[in-house]
N, C-alpha and C positions, 0 to 999 in steps of 0.2 A: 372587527369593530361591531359594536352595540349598542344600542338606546335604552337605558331605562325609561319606569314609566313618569318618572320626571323630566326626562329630555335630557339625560345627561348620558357623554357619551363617551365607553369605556373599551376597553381592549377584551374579547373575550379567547380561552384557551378553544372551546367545544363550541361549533354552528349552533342556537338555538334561535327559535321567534325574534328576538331581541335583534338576531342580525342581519333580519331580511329587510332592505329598502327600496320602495319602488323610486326610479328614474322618471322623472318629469321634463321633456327638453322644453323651455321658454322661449317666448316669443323674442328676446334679446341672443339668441344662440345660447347662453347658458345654459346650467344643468341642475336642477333640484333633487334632492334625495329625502323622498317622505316615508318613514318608518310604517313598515305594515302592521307593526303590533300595532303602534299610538296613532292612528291617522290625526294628521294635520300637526304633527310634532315629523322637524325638518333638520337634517343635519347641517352646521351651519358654524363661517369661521369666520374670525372678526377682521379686522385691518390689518392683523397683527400675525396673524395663520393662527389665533387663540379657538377653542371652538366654543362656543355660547350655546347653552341651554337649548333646545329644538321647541318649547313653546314660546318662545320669545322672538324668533328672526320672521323677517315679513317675508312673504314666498319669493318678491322680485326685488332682494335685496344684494345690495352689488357682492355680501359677502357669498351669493351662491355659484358653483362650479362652474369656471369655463369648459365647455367643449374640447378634448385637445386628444391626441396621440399619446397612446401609453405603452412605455416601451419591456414594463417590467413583466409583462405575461399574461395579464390581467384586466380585463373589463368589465363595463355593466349585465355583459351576458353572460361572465365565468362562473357568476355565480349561483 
């Protein structure tokens, strides 16, 4: 996964800049993920699991990650 530098966010084949995001844990237990290319552009999904542009979601908006166990091999430190 990737961020352009319009916030828009795309499947990439090759690791580049675009796929690095820092992990932010929130004072609600959630989880934020802010794009190290774009600081302050946010990965972010709607009501709907849709995801919405990264300069548009507010940081402590209920669309951002819960905290949880993941079973598929993969965390915020695999990468």
């Amino acid at each position: 996964m990737a961020m352009n530098s319009k916030g828009k966010l795309y499947g990439s084949a090759h690791f580049n800049d675009e796929c690095k995001f820092k992990e932010i844990l929130l004072p609600n237990n959630y989880n934020a993920y802010e794009s190290r290319t774009y600081p302050g552009m946010y990965i972010a999904l709607s009501k709907n699991g849709r995801t919405k542009k990264g300069n548009k979601p507010h940081l402590f908006a209920s669309s951002a990650f819960q905290k949880g166990v993941c079973s598929a091999g993969w965390g915020p430190y695999s990468w």
